[in-house]
N, C-alpha and C positions, 0 to 999 in steps of 0.2 A: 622461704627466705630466698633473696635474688641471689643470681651468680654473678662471679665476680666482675664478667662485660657487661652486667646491667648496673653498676655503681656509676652515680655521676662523676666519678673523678679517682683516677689511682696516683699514688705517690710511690717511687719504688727508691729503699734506703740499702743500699749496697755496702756493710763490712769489707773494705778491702783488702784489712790486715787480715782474715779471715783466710783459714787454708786455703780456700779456692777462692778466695772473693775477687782476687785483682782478674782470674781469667775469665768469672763469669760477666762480666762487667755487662760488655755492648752484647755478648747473647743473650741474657735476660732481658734485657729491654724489648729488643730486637722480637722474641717469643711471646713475650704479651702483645703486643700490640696486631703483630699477624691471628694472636686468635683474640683479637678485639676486643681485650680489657682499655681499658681510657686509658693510657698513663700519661700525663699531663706534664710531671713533673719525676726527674732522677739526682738521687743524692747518692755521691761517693764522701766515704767518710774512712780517716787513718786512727780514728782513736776515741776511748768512751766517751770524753769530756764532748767534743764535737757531734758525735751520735746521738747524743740527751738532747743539744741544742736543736739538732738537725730535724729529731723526732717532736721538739717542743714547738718549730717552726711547720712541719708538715701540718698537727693538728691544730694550729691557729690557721690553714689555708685552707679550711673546709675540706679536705679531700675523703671520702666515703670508704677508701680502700687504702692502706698502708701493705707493699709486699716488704718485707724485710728478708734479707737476705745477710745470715754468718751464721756463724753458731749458734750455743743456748745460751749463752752470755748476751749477744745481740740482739735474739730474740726477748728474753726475759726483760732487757731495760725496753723494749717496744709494747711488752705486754702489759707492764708497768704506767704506760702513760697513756694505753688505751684504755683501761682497767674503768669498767663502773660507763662508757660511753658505747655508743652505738656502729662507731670506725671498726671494718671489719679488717681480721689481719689476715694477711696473707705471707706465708712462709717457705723460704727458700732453704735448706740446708747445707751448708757453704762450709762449715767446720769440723774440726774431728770427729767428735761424739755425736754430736748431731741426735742427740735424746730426746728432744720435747718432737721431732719428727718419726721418730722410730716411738714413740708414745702415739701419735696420732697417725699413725700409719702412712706418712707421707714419706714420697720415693727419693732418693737420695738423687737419685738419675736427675740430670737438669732438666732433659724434654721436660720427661716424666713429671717432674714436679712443675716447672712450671704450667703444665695442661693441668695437673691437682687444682692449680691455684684458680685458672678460668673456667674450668668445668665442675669444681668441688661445689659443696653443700658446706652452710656455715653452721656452726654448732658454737654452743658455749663450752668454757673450761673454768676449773676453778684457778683460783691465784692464791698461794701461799705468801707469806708474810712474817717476814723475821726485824723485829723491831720497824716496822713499818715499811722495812724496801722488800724490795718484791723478788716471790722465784717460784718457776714452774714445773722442776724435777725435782732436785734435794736440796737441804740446808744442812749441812754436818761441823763439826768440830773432831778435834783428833787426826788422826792420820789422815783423811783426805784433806784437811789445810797443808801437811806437808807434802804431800802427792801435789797439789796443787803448785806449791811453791818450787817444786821440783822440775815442773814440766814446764819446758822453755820454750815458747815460740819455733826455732830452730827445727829441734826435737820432734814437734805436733809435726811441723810441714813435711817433713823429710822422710819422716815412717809411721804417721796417722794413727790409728787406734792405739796398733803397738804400742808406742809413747806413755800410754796409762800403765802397762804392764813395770815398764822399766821405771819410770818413778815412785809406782811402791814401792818394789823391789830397796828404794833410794830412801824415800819416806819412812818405810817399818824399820829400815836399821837406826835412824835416829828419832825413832820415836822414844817418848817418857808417860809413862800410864798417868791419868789423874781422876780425880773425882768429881764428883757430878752430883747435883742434885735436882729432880725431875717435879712441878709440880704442877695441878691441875685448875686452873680455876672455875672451871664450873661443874669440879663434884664428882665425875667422871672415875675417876681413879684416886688413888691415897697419895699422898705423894711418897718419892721414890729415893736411895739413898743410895747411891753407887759408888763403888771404888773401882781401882784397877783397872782403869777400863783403857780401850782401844779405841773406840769411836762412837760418838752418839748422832745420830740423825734423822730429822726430818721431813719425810718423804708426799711431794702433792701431786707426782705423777706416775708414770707407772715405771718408766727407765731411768738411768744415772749410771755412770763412769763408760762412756760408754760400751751401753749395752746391759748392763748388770739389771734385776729387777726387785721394786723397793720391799717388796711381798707378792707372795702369789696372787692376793685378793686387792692389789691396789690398781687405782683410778685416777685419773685426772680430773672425773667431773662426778666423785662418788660423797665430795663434801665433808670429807676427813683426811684427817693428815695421821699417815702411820707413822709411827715414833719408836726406834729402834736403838737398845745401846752393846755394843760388842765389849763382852768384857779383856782384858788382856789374855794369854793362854801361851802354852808352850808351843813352839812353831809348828808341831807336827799339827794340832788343834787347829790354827790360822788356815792352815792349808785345807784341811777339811772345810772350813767354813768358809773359804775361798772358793770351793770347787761348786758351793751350791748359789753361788751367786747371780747369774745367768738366769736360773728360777726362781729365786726369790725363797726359797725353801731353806735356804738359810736362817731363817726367821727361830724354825722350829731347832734348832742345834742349841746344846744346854747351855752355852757361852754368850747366850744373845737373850735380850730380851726385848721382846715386840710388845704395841698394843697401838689403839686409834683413839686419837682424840680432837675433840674440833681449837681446842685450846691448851698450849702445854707452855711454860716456862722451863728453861734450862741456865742453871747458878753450876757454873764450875768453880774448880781451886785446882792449879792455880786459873786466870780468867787468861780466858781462850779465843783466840781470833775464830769468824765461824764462816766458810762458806757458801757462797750462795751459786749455784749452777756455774760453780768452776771460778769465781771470781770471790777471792776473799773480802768481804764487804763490809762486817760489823763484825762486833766483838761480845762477849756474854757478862751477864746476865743477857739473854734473849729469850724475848717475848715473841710465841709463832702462833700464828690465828690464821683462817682461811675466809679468803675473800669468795664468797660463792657465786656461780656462772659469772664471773668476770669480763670472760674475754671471747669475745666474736670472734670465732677463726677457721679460715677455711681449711677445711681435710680435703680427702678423696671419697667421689661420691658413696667408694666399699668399705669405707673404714666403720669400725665399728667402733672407735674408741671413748664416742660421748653423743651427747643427744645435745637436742640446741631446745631449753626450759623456757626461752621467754626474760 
């Protein structure tokens, strides 16, 4: 597969609301183009509605290369509209978490990443799908919608990763346990009847919140989605199962229950806002299926995190 200065055409769509994005702005550009990627065309963009457009406008100009630059939120709606075409993406990490880069081993460092993006190896990845919109680390319901809802622009910018910590912290005190029902459509598994619970989630990559990891044995481009629900517990419990989340070994703790499936439905009571890589997006019943090798995107040439199928 070519590298990224061999595409006839790059487009570079810049998050500016993005922790970093207003000061990468004129460096990024400025760094492709010294190491001879095309980029023909730059989008600064303040907000989702305009970034969908901006993105819908790039791939009707023919351009071979898309670098997107913000978070997993910016990335995931870019992933979303390359999804099933041959436009290769190129990724800047520009936001807090910065998960679907710390999954594909791409350096948070601007150099750094932007030489990822002109000297990298393209690969496929797979694309999850929760009721039809798209996301490429987690999809949960439960406490990360209030973790979510809790963590304020402000907040992100001011003290970066930390921010996830303080709005659990915010989230678990106003959490309400509910129930959940898990079911399988192609046979896979019995379906599942849960109470009590703390959070259920959908995992198609290998990182989320950032940093945490979905299971020890999870992939991006391994064409299953692990499917995990925490049940509720006394705080000393939480904390435990808190501690092994970095490894993913959390999985194995008696309060949790894990398993992989290419197809899984999730019916709560009461019905649950659910999100999608940090951006609450739909609501449940949800229907999650994986889109397979989806998405063209360049890594670094050492990364080991997926192979590019064709």
């Amino acid at each position: 597969m070519k590298l990224a200065r061999e595409a006839r055409s790059a487009a570079v769509v810049l998050n500016a609301q993005a922790r970093r994005g207003a000061a990468a702005q004129n460096l990024v550009v400025d760094k492709m183009r010294r190491a001879g990627v095309p980029v023909s065309s730059v989008h600064h963009v303040l907000s989702g509605a305009e970034l969908a457009a901006t993105l819908d406008g790039v791939m009707a100009d023919g351009h071979d290369l898309v670098i997107v630059g913000g978070g997993d939120g910016t990335v995931t709606c870019a992933a979303g509209r390359l999804a099933g075409t041959d436009v290769m993406l190129g990724v800047l990490p520009l936001g807090t978490a910065n998960d679907l880069a710390r999954t594909l081993e791409i350096p948070t460092d601007m150099d750094k990443a932007c030489a990822a993006v002109a000297d990298g190896k393209v690969v496929d990845i797979d694309l999850g799908r929760a009721n039809s919109l798209p996301f490429l680390n987690v999809a949960s319901a439960g406490l990360s919608v209030g973790v979510t809802e809790a963590l304020s622009p402000l907040l992100k910018r001011h003290i970066g990763p930390m921010a996830y910590g303080i709005a659990t912290l915010r989230a678990y005190a106003r959490h309400s346990p509910f129930r959940a029902r898990l079911e399988f459509p192609d046979g896979d598994h019995g379906m599942m009847q849960l109470e009590d619970l703390l959070q259920v989630a959908v995992g198609n990559g290998r990182h989320y919140g950032g940093g945490n990891t979905v299971s020890p044995t999870a992939g991006i481009d391994d064409h299953t989605l692990d499917v995990y629900a925490i049940l509720a517990a006394p705080l000393r419990e939480h904390i435990k199962i808190a501690r092994l989340l970095k490894d993913g070994s959390f999985v194995e703790h008696d309060r949790v229950y894990h398993l992989t499936s290419r197809r899984v439905r999730l019916i709560t009571e009461p019905q649950l806002s659910v999100n999608l890589d940090g951006e609450i997006a739909t609501i449940t019943p949800t229907d999650f299926t994986i889109q397979r090798n989806a998405v063209h995107v360049v890594v670094p040439q050492s990364s080991n995190s997926a192979l590019f199928d064709g």
